[in-house]
C-alpha atoms as a printed R data frame, in Angstrom:
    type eleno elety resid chain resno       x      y       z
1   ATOM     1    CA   UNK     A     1 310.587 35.320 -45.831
2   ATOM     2    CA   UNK     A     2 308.482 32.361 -45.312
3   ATOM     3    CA   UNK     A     3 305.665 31.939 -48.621
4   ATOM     4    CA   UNK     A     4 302.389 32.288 -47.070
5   ATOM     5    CA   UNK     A     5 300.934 28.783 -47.756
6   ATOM     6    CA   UNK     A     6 303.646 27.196 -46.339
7   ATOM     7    CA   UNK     A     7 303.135 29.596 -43.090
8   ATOM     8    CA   UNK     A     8 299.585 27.857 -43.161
9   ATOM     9    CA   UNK     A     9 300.591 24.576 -43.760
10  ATOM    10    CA   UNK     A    10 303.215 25.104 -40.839
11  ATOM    11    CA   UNK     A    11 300.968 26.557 -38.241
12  ATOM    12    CA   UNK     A    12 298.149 23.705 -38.999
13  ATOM    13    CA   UNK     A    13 300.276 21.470 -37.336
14  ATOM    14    CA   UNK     A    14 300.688 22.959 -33.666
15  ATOM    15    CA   UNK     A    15 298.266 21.268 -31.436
16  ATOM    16    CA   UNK     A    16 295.696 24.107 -30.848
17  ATOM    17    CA   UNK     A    17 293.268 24.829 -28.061
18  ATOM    18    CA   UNK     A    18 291.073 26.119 -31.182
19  ATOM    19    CA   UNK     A    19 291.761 22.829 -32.654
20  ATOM    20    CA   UNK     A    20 290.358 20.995 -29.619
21  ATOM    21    CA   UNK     A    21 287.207 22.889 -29.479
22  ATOM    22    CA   UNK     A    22 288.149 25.628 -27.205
23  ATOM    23    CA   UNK     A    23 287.468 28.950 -28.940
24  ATOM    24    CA   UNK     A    24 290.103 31.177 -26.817
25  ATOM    25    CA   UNK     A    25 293.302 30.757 -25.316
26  ATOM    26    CA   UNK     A    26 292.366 29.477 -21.484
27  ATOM    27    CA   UNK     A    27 294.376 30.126 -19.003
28  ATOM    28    CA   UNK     A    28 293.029 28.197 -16.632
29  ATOM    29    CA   UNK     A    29 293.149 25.172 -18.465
30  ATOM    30    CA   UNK     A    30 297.165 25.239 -18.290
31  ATOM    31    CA   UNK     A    31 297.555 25.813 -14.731
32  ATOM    32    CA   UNK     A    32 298.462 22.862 -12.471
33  ATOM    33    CA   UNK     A    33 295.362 22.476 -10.246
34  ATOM    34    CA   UNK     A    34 297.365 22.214  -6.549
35  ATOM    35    CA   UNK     A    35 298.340 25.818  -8.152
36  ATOM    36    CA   UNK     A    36 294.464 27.034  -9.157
37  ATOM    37    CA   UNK     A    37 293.531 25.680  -5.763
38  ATOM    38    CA   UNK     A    38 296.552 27.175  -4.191
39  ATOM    39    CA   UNK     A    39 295.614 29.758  -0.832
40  ATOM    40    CA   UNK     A    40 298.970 32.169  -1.048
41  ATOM    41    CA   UNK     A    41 301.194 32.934   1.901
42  ATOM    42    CA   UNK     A    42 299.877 36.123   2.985
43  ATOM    43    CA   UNK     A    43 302.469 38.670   4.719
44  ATOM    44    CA   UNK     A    44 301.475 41.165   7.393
45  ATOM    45    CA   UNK     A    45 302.384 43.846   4.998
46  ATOM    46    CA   UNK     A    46 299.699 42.439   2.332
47  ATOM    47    CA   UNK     A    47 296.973 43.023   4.949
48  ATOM    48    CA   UNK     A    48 298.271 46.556   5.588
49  ATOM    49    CA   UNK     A    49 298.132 49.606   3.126
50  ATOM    50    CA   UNK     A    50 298.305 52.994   4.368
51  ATOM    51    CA   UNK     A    51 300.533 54.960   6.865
52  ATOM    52    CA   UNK     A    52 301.088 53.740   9.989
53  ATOM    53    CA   UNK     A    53 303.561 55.156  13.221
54  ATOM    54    CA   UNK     A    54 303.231 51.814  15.604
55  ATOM    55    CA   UNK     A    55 304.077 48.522  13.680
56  ATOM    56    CA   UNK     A    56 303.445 45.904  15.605
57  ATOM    57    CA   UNK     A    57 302.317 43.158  12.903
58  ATOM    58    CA   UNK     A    58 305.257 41.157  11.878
59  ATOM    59    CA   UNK     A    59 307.097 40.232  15.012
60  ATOM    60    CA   UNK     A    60 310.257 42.665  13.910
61  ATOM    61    CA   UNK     A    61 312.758 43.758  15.854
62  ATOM    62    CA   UNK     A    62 311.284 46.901  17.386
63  ATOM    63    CA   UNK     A    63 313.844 48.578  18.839
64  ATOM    64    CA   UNK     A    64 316.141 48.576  15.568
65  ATOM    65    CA   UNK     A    65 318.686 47.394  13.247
66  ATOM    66    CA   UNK     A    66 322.608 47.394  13.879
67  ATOM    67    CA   UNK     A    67 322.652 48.412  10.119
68  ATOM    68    CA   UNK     A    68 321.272 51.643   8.181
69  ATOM    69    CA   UNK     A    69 320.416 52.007   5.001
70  ATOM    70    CA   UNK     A    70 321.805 54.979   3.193
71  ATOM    71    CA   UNK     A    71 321.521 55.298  -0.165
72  ATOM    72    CA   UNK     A    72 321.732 59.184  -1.422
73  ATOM    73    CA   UNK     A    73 318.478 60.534  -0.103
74  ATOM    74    CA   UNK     A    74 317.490 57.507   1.620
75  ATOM    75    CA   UNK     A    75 318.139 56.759   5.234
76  ATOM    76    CA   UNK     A    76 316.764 54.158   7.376
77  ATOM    77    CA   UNK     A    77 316.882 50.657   9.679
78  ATOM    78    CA   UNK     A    78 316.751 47.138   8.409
79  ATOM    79    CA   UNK     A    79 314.417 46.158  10.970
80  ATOM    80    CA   UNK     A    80 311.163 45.951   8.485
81  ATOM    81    CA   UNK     A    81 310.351 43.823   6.226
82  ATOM    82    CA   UNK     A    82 310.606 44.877   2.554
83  ATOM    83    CA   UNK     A    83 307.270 45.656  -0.026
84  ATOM    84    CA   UNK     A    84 306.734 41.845  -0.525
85  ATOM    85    CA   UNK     A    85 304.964 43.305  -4.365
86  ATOM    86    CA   UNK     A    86 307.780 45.775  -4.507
87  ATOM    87    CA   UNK     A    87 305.146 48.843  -5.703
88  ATOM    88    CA   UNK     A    88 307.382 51.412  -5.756
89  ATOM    89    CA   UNK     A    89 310.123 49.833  -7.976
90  ATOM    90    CA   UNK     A    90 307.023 48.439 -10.122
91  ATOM    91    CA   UNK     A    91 305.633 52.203 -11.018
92  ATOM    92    CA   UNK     A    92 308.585 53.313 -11.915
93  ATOM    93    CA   UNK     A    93 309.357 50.399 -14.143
94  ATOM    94    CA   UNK     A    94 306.031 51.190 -15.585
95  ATOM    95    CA   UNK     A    95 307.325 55.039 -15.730
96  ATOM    96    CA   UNK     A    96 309.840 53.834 -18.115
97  ATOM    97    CA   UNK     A    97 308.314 50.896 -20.074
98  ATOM    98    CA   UNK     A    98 305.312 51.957 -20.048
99  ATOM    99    CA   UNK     A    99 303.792 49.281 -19.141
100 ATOM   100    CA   UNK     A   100 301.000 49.000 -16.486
101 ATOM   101    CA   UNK     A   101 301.872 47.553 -13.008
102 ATOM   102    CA   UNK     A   102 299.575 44.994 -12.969
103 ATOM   103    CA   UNK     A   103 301.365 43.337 -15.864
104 ATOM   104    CA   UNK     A   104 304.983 43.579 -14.004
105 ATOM   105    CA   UNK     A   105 306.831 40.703 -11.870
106 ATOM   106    CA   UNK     A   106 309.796 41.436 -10.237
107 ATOM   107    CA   UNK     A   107 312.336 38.325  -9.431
108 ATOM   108    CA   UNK     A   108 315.558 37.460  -7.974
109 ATOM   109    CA   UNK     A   109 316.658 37.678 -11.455
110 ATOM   110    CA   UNK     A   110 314.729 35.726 -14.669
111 ATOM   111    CA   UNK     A   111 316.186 32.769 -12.973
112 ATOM   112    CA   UNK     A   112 313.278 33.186 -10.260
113 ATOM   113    CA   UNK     A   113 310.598 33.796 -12.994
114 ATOM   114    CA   UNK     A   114 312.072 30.831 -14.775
115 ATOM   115    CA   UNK     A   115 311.150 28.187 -12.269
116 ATOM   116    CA   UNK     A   116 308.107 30.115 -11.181
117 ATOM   117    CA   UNK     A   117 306.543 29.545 -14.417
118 ATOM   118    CA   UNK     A   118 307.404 25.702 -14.188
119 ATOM   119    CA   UNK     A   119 305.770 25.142 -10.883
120 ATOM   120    CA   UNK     A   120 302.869 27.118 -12.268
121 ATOM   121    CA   UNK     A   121 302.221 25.751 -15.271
122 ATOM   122    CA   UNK     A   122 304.392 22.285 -15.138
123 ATOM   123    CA   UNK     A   123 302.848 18.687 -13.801
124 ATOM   124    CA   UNK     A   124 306.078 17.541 -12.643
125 ATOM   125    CA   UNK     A   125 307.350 14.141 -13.821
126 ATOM   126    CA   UNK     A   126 303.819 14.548 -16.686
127 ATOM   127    CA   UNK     A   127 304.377 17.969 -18.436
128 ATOM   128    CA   UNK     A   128 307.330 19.169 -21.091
129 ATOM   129    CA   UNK     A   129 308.650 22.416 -22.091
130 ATOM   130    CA   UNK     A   130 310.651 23.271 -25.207
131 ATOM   131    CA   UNK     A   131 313.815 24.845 -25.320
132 ATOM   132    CA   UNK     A   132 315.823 25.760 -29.009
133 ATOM   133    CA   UNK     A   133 319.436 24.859 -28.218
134 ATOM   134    CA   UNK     A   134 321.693 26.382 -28.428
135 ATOM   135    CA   UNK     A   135 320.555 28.699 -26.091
136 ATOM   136    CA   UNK     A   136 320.293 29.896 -22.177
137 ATOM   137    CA   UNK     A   137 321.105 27.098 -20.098
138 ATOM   138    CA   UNK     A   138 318.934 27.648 -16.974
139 ATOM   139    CA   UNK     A   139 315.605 26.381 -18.687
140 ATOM   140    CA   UNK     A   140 317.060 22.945 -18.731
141 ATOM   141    CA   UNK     A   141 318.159 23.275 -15.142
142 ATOM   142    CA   UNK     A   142 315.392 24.715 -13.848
143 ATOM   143    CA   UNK     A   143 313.666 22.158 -16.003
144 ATOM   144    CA   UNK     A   144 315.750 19.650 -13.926
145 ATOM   145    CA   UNK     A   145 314.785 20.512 -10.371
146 ATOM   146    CA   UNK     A   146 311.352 20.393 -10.865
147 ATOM   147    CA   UNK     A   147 311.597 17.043 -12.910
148 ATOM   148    CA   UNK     A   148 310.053 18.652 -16.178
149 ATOM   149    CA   UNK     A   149 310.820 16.667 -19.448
150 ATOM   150    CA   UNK     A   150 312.637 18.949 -21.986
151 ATOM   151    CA   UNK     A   151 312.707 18.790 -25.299
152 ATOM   152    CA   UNK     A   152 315.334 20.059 -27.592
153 ATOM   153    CA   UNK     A   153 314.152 21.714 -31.252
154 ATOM   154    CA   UNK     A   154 317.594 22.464 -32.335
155 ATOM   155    CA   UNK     A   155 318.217 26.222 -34.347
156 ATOM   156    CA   UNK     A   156 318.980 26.294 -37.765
157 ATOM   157    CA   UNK     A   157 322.161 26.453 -38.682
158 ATOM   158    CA   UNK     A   158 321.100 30.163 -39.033
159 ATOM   159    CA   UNK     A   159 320.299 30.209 -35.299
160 ATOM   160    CA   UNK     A   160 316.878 30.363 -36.543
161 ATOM   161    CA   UNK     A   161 313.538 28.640 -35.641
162 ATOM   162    CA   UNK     A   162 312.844 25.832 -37.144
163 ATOM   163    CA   UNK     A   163 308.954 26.470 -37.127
164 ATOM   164    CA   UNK     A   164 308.028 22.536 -38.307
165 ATOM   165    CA   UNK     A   165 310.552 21.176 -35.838
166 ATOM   166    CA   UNK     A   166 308.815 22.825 -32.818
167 ATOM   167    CA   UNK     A   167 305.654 22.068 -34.583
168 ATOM   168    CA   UNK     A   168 306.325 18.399 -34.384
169 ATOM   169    CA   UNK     A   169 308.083 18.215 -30.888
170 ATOM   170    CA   UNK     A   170 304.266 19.796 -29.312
171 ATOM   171    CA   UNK     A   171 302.364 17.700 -27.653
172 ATOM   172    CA   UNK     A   172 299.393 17.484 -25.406
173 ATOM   173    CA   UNK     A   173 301.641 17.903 -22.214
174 ATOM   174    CA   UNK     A   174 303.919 21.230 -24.087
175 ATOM   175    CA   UNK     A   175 303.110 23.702 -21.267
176 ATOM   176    CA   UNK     A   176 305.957 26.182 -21.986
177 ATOM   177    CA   UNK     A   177 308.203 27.380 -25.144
178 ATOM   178    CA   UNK     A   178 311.537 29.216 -24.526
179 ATOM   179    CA   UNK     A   179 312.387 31.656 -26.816
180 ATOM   180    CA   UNK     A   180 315.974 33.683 -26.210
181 ATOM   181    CA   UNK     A   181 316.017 36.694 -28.623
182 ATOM   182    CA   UNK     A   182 318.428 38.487 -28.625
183 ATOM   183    CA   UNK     A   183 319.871 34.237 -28.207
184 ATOM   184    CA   UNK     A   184 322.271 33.591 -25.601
185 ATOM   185    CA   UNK     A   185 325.054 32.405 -26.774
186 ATOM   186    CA   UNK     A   186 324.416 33.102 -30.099
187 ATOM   187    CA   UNK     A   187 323.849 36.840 -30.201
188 ATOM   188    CA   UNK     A   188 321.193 37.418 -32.925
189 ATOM   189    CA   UNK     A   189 317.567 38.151 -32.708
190 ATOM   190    CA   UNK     A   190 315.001 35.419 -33.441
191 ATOM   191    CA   UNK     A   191 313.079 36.508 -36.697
192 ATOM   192    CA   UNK     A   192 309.557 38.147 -34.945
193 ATOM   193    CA   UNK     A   193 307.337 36.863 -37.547
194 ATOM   194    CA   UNK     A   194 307.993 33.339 -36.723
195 ATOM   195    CA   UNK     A   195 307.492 34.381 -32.915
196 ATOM   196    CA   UNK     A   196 303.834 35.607 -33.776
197 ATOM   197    CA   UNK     A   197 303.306 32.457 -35.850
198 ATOM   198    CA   UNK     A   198 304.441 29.994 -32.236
199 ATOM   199    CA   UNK     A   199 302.093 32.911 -30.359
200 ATOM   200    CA   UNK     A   200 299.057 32.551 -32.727
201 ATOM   201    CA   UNK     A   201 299.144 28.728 -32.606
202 ATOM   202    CA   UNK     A   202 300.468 27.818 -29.640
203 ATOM   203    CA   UNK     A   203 298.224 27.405 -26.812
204 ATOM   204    CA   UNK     A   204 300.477 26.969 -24.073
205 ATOM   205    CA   UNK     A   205 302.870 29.942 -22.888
206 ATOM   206    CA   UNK     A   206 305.275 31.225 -24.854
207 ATOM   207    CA   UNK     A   207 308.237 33.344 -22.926
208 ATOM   208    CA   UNK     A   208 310.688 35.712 -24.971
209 ATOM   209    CA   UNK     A   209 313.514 36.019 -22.848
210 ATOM   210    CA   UNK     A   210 314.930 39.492 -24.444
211 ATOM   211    CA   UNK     A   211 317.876 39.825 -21.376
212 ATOM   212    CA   UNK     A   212 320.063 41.639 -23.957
213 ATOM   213    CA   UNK     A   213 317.046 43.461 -25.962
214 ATOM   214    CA   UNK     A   214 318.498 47.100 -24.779
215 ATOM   215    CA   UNK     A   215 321.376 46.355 -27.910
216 ATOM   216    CA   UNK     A   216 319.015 45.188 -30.282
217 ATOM   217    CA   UNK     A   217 317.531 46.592 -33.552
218 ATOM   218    CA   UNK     A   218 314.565 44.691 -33.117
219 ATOM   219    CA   UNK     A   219 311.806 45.989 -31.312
220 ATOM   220    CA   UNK     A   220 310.586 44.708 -27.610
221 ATOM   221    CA   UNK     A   221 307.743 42.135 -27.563
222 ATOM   222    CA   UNK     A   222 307.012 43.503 -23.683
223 ATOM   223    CA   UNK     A   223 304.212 45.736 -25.212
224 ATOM   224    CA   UNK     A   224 302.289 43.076 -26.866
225 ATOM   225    CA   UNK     A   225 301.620 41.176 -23.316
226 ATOM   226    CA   UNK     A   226 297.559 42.582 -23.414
227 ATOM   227    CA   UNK     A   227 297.353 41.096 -27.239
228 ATOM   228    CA   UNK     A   228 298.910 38.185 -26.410
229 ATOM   229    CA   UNK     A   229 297.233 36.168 -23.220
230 ATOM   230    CA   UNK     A   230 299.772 33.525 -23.920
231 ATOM   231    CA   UNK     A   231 302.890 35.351 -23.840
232 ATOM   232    CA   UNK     A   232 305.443 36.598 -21.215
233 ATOM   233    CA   UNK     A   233 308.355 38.441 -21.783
234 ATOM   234    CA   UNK     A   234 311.738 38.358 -19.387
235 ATOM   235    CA   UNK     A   235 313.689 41.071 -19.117
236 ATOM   236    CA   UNK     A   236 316.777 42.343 -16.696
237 ATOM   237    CA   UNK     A   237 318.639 44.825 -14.592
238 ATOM   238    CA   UNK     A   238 321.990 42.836 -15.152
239 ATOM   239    CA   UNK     A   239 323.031 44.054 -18.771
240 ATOM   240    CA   UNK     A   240 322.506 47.636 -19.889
241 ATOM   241    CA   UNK     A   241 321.270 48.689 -16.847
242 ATOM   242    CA   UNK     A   242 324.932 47.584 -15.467
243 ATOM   243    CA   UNK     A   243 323.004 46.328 -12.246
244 ATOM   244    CA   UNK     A   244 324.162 42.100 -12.182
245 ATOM   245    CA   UNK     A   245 325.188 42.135  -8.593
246 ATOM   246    CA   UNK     A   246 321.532 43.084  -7.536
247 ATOM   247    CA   UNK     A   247 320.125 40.154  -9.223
248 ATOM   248    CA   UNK     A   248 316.942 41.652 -10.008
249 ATOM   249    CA   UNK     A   249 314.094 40.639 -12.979
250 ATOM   250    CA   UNK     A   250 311.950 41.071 -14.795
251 ATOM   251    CA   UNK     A   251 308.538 39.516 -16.533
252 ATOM   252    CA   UNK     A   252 305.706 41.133 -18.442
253 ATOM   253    CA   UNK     A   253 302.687 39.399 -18.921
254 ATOM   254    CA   UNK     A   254 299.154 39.211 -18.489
255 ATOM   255    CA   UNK     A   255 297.718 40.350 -15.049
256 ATOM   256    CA   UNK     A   256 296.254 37.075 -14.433
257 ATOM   257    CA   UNK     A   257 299.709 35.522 -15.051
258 ATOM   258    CA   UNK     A   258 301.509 37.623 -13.081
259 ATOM   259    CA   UNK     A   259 298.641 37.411 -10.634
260 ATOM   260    CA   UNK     A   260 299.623 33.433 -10.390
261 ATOM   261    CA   UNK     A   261 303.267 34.509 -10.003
262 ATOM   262    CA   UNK     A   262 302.870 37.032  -7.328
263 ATOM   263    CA   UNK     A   263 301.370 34.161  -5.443
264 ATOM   264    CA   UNK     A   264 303.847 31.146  -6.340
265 ATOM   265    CA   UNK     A   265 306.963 33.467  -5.694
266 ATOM   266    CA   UNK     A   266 308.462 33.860  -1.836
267 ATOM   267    CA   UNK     A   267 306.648 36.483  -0.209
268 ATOM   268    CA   UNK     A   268 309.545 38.703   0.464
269 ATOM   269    CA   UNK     A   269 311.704 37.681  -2.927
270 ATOM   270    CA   UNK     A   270 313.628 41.378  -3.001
271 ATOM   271    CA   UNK     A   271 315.020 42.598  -0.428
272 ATOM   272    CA   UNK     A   272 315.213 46.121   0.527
273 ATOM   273    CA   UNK     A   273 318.625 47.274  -0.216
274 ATOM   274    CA   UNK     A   274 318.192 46.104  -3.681
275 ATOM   275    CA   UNK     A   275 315.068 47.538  -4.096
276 ATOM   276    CA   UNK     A   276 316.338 50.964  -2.961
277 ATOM   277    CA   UNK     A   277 319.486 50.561  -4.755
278 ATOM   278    CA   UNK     A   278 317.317 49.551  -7.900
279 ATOM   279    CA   UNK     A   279 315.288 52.710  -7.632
280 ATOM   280    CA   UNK     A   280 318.330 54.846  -7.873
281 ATOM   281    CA   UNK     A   281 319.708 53.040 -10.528
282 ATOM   282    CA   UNK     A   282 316.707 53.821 -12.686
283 ATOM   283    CA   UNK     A   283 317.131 57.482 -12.113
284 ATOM   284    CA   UNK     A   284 319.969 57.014 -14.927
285 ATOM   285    CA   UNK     A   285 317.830 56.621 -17.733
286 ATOM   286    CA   UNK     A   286 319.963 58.752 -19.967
287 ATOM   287    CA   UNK     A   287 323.276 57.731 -19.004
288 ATOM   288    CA   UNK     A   288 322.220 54.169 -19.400
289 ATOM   289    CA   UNK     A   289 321.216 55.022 -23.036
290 ATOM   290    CA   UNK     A   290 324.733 56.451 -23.105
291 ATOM   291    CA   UNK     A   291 326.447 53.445 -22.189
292 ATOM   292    CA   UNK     A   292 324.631 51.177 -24.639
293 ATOM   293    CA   UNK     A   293 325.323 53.360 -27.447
294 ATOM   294    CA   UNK     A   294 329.325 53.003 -26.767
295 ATOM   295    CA   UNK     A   295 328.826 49.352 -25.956
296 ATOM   296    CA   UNK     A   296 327.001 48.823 -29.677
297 ATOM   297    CA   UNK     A   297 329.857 51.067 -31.064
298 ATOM   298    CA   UNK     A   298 332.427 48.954 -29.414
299 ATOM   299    CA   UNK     A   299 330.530 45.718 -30.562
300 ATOM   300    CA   UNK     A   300 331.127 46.800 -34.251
301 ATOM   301    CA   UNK     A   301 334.481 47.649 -33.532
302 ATOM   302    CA   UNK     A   302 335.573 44.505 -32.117
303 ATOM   303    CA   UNK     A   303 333.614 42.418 -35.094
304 ATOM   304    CA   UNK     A   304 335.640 44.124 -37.668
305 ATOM   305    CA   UNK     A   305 338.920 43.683 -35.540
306 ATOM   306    CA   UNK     A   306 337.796 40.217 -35.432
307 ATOM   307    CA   UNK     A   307 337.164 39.321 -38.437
308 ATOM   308    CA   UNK     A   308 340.877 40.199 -39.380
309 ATOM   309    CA   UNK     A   309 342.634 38.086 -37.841
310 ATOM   310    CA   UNK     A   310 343.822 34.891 -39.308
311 ATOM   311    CA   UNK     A   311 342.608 32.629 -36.450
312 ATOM   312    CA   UNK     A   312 338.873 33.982 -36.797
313 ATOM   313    CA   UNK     A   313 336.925 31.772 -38.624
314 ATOM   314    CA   UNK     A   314 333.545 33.496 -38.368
315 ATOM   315    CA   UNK     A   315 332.345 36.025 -36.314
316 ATOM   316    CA   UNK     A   316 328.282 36.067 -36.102
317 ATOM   317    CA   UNK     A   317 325.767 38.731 -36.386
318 ATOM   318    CA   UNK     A   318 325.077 39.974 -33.010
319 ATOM   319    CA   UNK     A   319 321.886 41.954 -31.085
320 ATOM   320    CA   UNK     A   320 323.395 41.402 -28.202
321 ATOM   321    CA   UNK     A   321 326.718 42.864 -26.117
322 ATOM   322    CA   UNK     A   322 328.703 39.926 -26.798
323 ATOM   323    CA   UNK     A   323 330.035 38.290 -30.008
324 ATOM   324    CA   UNK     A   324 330.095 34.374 -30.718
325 ATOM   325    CA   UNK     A   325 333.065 33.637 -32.414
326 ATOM   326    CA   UNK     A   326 334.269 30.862 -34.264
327 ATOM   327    CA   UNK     A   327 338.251 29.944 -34.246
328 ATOM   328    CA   UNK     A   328 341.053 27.568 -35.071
329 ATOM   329    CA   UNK     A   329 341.614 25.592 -32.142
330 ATOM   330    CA   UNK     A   330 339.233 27.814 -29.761
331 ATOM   331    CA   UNK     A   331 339.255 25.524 -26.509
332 ATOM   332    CA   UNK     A   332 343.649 26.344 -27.412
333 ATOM   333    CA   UNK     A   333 343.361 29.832 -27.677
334 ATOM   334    CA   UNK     A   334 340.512 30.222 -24.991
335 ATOM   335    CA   UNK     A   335 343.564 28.267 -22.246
336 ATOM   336    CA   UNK     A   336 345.800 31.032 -24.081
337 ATOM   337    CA   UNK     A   337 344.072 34.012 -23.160
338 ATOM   338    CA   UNK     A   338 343.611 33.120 -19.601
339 ATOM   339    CA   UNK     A   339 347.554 32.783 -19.224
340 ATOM   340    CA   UNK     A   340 346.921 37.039 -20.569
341 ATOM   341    CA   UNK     A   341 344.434 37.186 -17.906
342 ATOM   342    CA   UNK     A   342 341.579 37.708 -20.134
343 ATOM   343    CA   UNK     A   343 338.795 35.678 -19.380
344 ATOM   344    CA   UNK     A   344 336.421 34.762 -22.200
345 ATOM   345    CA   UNK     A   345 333.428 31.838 -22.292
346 ATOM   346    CA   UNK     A   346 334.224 28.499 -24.075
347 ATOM   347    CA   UNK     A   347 331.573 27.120 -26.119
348 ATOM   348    CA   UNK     A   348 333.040 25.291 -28.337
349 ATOM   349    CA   UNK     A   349 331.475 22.023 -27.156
350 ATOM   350    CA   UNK     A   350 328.011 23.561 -26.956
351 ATOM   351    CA   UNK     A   351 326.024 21.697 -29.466
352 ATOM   352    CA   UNK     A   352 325.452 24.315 -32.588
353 ATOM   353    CA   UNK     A   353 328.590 26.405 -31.034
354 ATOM   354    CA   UNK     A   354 331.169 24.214 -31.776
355 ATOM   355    CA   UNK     A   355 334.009 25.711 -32.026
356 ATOM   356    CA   UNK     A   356 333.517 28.752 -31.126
357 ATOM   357    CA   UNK     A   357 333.938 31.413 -27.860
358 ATOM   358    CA   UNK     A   358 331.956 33.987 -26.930
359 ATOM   359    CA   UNK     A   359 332.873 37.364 -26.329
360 ATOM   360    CA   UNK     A   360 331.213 40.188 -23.970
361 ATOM   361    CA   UNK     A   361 331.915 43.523 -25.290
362 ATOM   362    CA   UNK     A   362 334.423 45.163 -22.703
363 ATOM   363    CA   UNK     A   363 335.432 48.991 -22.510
364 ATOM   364    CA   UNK     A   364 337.717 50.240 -25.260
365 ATOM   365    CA   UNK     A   365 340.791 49.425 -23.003
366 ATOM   366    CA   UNK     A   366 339.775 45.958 -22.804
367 ATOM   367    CA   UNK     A   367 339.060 45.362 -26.461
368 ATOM   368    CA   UNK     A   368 341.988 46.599 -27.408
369 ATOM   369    CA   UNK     A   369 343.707 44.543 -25.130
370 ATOM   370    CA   UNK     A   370 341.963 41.058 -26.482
371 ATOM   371    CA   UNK     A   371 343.187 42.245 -29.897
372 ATOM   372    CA   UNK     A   372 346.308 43.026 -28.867
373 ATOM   373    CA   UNK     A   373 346.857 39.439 -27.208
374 ATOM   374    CA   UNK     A   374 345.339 37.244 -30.465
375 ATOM   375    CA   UNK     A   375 347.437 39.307 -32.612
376 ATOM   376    CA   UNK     A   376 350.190 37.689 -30.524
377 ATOM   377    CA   UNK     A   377 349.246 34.557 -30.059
378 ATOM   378    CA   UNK     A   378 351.407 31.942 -32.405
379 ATOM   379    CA   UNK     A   379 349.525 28.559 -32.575
């Protein structure tokens, strides 16, 4: 743990909106003005609400679609337009986190609220972001396309923050901070008291990307988004939920945030197979719980199985359903296992990875089968 005066000494560094006179966190002040000035795309379905038995708004297809819907109790044409706020899926997100509405974005996955952010919040070709390699690669990309300056504050060799590092790398034009906890590819949650030390004294927006939080010990940071004006939290569909093919998101923030993303976003961003095959999906509350329970199990079975074998180097602590694992020769024994037909990642030239693969967690069948074929394998 971090002595207190150096937590002082650390946090007197980040360029603060305090510091500059400005007595709370302004939002306003962040966002690009073509976005503050923005008038947002309104559908026909925004300037509808009720129940209606002639539609004749949108210029759909009247007569119908040559494809139905039918998922369990639900049964109908493709001709309309989905919810372009998605209200249903929203409540019962909010059901479940318990979190209001107003403070839920939906996405075509994070990577949608990913580049949102940036063209809310971003000056293209002026503004920065900071990203904490090794970590999710779709910052930098997104980053990329919208010709945003990143810069890199490297973990610890702890995959840790390096609280001065980040501290140093602010600026006047730091907009946004990354923060992957669980870390992808790393595996292991981000320490939350030096998360609430980058919210306190950070004035731009922080975002917790917690895609994998469902396996971790530590606790959510999506119900501290009304303490927090600064902060957003990503979440997903894709891992415990076992719903990647939808390609459906998450973010938790502020309403007025998610106010600006609601009007950045495409009006119709998810469509309404996914939404309907989303709200079934979340009927499964306890069998997802199920499932992450054996996948955690599994997760500490594979680490010890691991961790025996004469090619394993290291295996790191993980929050998340994969394992980042470091081996002799890994880009050899990576080439090997795909001859076995087991596919693994290779991030052994990942700066802060090298060396090492990474692991998802598979069914029983399948870790036993990756065992099985390192035991085997003769380098």
């Amino acid at each position: 743990m971090m002595p207190e005066d150096n937590i002082n000494d650390l946090t007197s560094s980040l360029p603060s909106e305090r510091a500059q006179g400005r007595e709370v966190f302004n939002l306003e002040y962040l966002v690009r003005e073509n976005i503050r000035t923005l008038a947002p795309y309104t559908t026909a379905r925004h300037e509808f609400t009720g129940e209606a038995s002639v539609m004749l708004d949108a210029n759909e297809n009247s007569i119908g679609s040559p494809v139905t819907l039918d998922i369990g109790d639900v049964h109908e044409s493709l001709n309309r337009y989905p919810d372009p706020l998605q209200m249903e899926f929203k409540k019962r997100i909010s059901e479940i986190k318990g979190i209001p509405v107003e403070n839920i974005f939906a996405g075509n996955g994070s990577d949608e609220a990913i580049d949102v952010l940036m063209r809310i919040f971003c000056e293209p070709g002026v503004d920065n972001i900071i990203t904490l390699p090794p970590t999710y690669g779709m910052y930098s990309v997104s980053a990329a396309i919208n010709n945003i300056k990143v810069k890199e504050v490297p973990l610890t060799s702890e995959y840790q923050m390096d609280i001065q590092a980040i501290a140093d790398a602010v600026d006047d034009y730091t907009k946004l901070i990354f923060i992957c906890s669980p870390n992808n590819p790393t595996g292991n949650s981000i320490n939350r008291q030096d998360i609430e030390i980058i919210l306190n004294n950070f004035d731009g927006i922080v975002v917790i990307d917690e895609a994998y939080i469902n396996y971790a010990r530590q606790k959510t940071f999506s119900q501290e988004v009304s303490a927090y004006p600064n902060l957003v939290v990503m979440q997903t569909l894709s891992k415990a939920w076992g719903l990647a093919a939808l390609r459906l998101g998450l973010a938790f923030a502020g309403k007025e945030i998610i106010s600006l993303m609601n009007h950045v976003k495409y009006p119709y961003n998810i469509n309404e197979a996914t939404q309907q095959l989303a709200l079934r999906g979340l009927k499964n509350v306890m069998q997802v719980n199920e499932w992450t329970k054996k996948t955690v199990a599994q997760r500490d079975w594979l680490e010890k199985e691991l961790d025996q074998l004469p090619l394993t180097e290291k295996v790191f602590p993980s929050d998340a359903n994969f394992l980042l694992v470091k081996m002799t020769k890994a880009p050899d024994v990576f080439t090997y296992l795909q001859t076995r037909g087991i596919i693994v990642r290779n991030r052994s030239t990942t700066r802060g990875c090298e060396g090492c693969l990474r692991i998802t967690v598979g069914t029983k069948e399948e870790n036993q089968k990756l065992i099985e074929a390192l035991k085997n394998y003769n380098n």
